[in-house]
C-alpha positions in Angstrom: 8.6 -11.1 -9.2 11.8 -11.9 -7.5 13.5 -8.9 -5.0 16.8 -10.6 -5.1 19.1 -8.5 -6.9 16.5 -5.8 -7.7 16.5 -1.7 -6.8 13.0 -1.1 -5.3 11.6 1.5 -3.6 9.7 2.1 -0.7 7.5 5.2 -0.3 5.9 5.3 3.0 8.9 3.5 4.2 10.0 5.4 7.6 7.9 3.5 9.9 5.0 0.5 9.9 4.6 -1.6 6.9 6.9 0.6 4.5 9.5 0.1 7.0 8.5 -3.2 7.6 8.8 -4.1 3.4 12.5 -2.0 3.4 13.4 -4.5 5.7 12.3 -7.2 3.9 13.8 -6.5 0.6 16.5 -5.9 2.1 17.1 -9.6 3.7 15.5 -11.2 0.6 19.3 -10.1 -1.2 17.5 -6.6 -3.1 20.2 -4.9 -4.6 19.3 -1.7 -3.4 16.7 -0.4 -1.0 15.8 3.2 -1.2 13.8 4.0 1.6 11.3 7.3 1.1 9.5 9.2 3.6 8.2 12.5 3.9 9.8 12.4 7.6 13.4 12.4 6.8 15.0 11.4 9.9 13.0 8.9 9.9 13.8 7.5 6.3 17.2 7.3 7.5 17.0 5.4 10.7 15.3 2.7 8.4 17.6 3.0 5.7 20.9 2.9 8.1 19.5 -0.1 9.8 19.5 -2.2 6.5 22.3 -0.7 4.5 20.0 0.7 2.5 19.7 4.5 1.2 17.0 7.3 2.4 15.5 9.7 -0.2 12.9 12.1 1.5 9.9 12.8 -0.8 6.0 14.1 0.1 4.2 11.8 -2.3 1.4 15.0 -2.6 3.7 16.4 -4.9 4.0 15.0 -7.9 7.2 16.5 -9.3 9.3 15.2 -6.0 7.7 11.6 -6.8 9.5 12.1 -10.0 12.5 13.2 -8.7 13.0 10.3 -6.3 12.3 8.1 -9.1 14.7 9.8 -11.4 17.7 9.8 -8.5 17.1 6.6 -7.5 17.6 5.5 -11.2 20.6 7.7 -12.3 22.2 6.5 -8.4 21.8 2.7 -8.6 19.9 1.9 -11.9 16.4 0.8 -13.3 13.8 0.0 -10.7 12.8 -3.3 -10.4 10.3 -2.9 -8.0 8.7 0.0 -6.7 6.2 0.0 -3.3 3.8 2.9 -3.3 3.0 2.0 -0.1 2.3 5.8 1.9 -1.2 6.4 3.1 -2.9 8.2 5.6 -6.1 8.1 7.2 -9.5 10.3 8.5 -12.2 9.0 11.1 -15.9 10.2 10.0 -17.9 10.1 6.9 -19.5 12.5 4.2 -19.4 15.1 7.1 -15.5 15.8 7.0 -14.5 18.9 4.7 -13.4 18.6 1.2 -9.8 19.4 2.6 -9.9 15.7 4.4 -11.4 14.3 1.3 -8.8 15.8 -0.9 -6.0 14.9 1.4 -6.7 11.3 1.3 -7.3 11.5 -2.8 -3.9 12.7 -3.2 -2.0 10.4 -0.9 -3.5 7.3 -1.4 -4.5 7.4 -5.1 -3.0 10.2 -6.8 0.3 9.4 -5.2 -0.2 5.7 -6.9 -1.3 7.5 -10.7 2.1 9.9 -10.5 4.1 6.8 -9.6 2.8 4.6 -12.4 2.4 7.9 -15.1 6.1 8.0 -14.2 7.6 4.4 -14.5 4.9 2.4 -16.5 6.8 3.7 -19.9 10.0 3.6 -18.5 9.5 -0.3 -17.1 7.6 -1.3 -20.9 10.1 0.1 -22.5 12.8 -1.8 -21.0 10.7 -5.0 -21.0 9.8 -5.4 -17.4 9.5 -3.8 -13.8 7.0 -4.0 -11.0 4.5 -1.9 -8.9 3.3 -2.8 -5.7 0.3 -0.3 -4.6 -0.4 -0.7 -0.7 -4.3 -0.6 -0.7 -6.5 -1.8 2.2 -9.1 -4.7 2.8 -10.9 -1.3 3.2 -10.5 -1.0 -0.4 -12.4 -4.4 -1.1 -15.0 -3.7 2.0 -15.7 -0.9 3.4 -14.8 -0.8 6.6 -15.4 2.5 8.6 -14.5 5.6 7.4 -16.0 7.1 4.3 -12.7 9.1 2.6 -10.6 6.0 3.9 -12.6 3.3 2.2 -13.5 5.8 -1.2 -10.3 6.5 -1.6 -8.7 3.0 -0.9 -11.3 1.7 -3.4 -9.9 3.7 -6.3 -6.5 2.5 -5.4 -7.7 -1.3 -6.3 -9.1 0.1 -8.9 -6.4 1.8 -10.4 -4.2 -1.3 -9.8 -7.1 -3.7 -11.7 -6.7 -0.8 -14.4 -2.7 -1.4 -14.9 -3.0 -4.9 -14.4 -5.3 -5.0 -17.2 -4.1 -2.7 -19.4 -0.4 -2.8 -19.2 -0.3 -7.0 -17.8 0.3 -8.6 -21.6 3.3 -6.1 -21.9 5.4 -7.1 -19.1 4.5 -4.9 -16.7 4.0 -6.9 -13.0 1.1 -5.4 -10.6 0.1 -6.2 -7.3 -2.3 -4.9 -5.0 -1.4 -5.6 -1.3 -5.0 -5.3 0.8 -4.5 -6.1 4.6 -6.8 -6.1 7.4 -5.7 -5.1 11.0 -1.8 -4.5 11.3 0.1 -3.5 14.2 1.1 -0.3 13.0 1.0 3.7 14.4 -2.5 3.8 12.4 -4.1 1.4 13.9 -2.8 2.6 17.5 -4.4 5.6 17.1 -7.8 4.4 16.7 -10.2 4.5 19.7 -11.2 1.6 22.0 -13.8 -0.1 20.2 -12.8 -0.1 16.7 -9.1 -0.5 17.6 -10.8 -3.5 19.6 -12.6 -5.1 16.5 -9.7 -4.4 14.0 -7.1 -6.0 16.3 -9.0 -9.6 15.8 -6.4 -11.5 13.5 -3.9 -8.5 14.2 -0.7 -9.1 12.2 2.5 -7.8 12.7 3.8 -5.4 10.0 6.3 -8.0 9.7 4.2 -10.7 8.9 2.5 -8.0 6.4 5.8 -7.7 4.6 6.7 -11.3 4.5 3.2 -12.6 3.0 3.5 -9.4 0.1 7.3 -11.0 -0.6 5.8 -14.6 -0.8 2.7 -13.0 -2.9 5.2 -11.1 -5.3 7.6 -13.8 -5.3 3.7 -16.0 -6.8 3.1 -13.0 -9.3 -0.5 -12.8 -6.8 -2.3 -9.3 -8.0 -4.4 -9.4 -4.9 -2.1 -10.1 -1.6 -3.8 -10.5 1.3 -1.6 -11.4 4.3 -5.3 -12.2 6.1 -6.9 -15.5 4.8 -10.5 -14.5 5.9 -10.7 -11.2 3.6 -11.1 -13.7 0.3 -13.7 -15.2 2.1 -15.4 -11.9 3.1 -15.1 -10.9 -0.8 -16.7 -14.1 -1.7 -20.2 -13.5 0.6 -20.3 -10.0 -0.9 -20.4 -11.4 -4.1 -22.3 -14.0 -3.7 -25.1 -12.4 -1.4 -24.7 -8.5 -1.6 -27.9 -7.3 0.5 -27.4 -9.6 3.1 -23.3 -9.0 3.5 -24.6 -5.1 3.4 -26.5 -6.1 6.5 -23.5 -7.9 7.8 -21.3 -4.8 7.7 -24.0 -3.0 9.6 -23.8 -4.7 12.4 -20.0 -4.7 12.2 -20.3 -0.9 12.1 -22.5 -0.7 14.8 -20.1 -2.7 16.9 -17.5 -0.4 16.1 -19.3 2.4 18.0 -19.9 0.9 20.5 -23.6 0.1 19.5 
């Protein structure tokens, strides 16, 4: 997947590694860079800053998801590559009302279904296009918080579906599952898991330029931090005692 001379979109994009990937695009020669946020003003402070174009959408809502897509292509033409890259995030676990639960279901894996239900047909149709869904190592271990890793879960999940289903048709999928990342999210964690999740800390910057390197490989799994392949391997290979592992990790995290 190249970016050079490609419309792609950015959901997410007013601010840490959507901001970060508009930026990116933007210097790897994309043709056009729409940047979407539900924060407006922000959008466009990214957008201005790369000569790129702000569209404000709430990815919840799966009739303004269309509606940015269907802009952005009558404006500036197919999308090449489009970054589903919003998500939010809930400390706690199986205590937290449904409304937390169903918050985090609809913005970081129903937000990923509208986008695909909306451009999968469009991009076979016209014999190619991209999706990049911004997922979590969470998604691949665990980490933390229960609606945070569930949910991030089904958002590989859903990308291993495409990938699958749609791969032999032309359709590109990758899956972009960091660890920690200097971002507002991670800021607002408290001491000792902020502490724990800051070892091997990247910059959203670096984020964004190991996803363009991975896109640029046709990777499905990127993973801007080395040690989470080798995390993935233990688990497989020795699943009670990598449960045991993540125990302790947890345990850490409180400050046990």
């Amino acid at each position: 997947m190249k970016v050079q001379d490609t419309v792609v979109v950015v959901t997410g994009g007013g601010s840490g590694i959507g901001a970060a990937l508009a930026r990116a695009c933007a210097q790897a020669g994309a043709a056009q860079v729409v940047v979407s946020d539900r924060d407006a003003a922000a959008a466009e402070t990214v957008a201005r800053a790369i000569g790129g174009h702000a569209m404000a959408a709430d990815v919840v809502d799966e009739a303004q998801t269309v509606a940015l897509i269907d802009e952005t292509e009558r404006r500036f033409g197919p999308i090449g590559l489009f970054c589903a890259n919003a998500g939010v995030s809930v400390q706690g676990g199986v205590e937290r009302p449904d409304a937390d639960w169903q918050r985090l279901w609809q913005i970081n894996v129903m937000a990923h279904v509208h986008a695909a239900r909306a451009l999968v047909p469009r991009m076979l149709a016209r014999g190619g296009g991209h999706l990049l869904f911004t997922a979590s190592a969470a998604g691949l271990l665990s980490q933390f918080d229960a609606p945070y890793a569930v949910t991030k879960h089904a958002a590989v999940a859903h990308a291993e579906w495409l990938a699958i289903t749609h791969g032999g048709e032309g359709l590109g999928v990758s899956c972009l599952c960091p660890l920690g990342v200097d971002t507002p999210m991670l800021q607002a964690e408290a001491g000792a898991r902020r502490e724990l999740m800051s070892a091997g800390l990247l910059s959203a910057e670096a984020v964004a330029q190991a996803t363009l390197d991975g896109l640029a490989a046709d990777e499905f799994l990127i993973l801007p931090h080395p040690q989470v392949r080798e995390y993935m391997r233990r688990r497989g290979d020795d699943h009670a005692r990598w449960l045991q592992t993540m125990r302790q990790f947890h345990a850490q995290a409180r400050g046990g």
